[in-house]
C-alpha positions as CSV (number, residue, x, y, z in Angstrom):
1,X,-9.7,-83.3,-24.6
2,X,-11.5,-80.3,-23.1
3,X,-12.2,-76.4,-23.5
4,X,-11.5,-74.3,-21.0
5,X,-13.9,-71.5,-21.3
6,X,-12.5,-67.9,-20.0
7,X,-14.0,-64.7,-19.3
8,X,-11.9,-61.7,-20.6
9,X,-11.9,-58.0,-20.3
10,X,-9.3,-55.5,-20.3
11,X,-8.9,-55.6,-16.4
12,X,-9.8,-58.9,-15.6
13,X,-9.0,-63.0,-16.9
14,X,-11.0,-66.0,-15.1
15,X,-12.1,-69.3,-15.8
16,X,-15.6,-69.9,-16.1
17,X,-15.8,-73.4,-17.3
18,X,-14.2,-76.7,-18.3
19,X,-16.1,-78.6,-20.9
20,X,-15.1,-81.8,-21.7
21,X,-14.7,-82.5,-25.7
22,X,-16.3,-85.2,-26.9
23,X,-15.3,-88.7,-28.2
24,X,-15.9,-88.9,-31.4
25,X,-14.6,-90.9,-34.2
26,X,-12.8,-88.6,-36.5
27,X,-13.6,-90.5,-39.2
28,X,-17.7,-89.2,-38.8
29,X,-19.3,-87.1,-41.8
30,X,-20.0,-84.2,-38.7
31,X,-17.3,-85.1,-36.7
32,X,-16.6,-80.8,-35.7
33,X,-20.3,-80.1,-35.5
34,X,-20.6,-81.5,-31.6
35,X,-17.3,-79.6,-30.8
36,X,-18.5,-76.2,-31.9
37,X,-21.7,-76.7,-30.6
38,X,-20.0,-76.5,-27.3
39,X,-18.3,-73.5,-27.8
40,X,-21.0,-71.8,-29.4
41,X,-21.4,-69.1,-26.7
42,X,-17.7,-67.9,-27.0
43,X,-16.2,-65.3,-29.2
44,X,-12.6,-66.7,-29.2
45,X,-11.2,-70.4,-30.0
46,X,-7.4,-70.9,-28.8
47,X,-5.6,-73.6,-30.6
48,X,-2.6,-75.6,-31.4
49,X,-3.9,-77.1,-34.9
50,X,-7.8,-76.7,-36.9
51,X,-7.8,-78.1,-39.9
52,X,-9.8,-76.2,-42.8
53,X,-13.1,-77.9,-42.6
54,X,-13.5,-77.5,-38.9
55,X,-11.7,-73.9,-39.0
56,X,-14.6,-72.9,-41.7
57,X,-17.5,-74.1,-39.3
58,X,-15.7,-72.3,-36.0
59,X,-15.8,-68.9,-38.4
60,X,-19.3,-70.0,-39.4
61,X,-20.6,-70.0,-36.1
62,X,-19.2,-66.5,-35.2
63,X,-16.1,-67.8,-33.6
64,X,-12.6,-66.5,-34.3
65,X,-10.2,-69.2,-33.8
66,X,-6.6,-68.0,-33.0
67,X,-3.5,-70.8,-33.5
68,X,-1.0,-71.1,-31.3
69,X,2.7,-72.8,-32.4
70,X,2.8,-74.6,-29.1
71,X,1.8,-76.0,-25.7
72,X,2.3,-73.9,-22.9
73,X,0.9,-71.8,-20.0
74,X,-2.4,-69.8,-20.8
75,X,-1.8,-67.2,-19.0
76,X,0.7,-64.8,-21.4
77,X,-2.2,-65.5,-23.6
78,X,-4.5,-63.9,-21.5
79,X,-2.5,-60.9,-20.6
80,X,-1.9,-60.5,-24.1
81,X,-5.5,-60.4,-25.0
82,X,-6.5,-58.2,-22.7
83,X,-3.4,-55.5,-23.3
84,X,-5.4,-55.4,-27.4
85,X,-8.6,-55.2,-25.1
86,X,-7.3,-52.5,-23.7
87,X,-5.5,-51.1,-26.1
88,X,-6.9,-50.4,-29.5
89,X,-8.1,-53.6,-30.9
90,X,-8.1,-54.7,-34.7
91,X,-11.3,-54.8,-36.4
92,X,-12.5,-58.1,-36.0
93,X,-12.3,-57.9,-32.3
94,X,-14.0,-54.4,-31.8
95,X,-16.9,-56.0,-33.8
96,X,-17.1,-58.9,-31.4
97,X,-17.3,-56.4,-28.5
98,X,-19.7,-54.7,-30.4
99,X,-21.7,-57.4,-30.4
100,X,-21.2,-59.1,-26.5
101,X,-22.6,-54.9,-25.1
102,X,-25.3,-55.7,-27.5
103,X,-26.0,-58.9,-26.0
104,X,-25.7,-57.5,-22.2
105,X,-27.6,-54.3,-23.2
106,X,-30.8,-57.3,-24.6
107,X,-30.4,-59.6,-22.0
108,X,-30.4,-56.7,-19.4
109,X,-33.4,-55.1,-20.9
110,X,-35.2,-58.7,-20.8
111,X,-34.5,-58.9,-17.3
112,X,-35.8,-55.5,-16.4
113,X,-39.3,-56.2,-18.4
């Protein structure tokens, strides 16, 4: 298993990473916590199946997972994602923009100090 980490915007989609999942047993007390400690700098988590426990700790750690029903290419994903980025996106997601400029605007002002 792996994540495949994308950048997204309303004009542009690119891979930025490939992180490979670790092996762990599932029948671990923590077995999520390594998992999402991988993705903790993303805003988005594509998936075929979570299961409640590990859905609540992606939420938990400011990540909005979004199932799929099936395997397939990632790229009508991506353009769909970036038509609501472009478009006028619900709630949830014009928060997590929100929050990314913040980010930039910080990290920019950091650099500039």
């Amino acid at each position: 298993a792996r994540f495949l980490i994308y950048q997204v915007s309303a004009t542009e989609a690119r891979l930025i990473a490939v992180r490979p999942a670790p092996n762990i047993a599932r029948l671990s007390v923590d077995h999520s916590a390594e998992r999402v400690a991988l993705i903790g700098d993303c805003d988005l988590l594509c998936v075929l199946s979570i299961g409640g426990p590990a859905a609540a700790r992606v939420v938990n750690s400011g990540i909005h997972p979004i199932k799929r029903g099936a395997i397939g290419d990632i790229q009508p994903l991506l353009t769909e994602l970036q038509q609501v980025l472009a478009g006028d996106p619900p709630p949830w997601l014009a928060k997590l923009r929100a929050r990314a400029a913040d980010e930039q605007r910080s990290a920019q002002a950091g650099a500039t100090s």
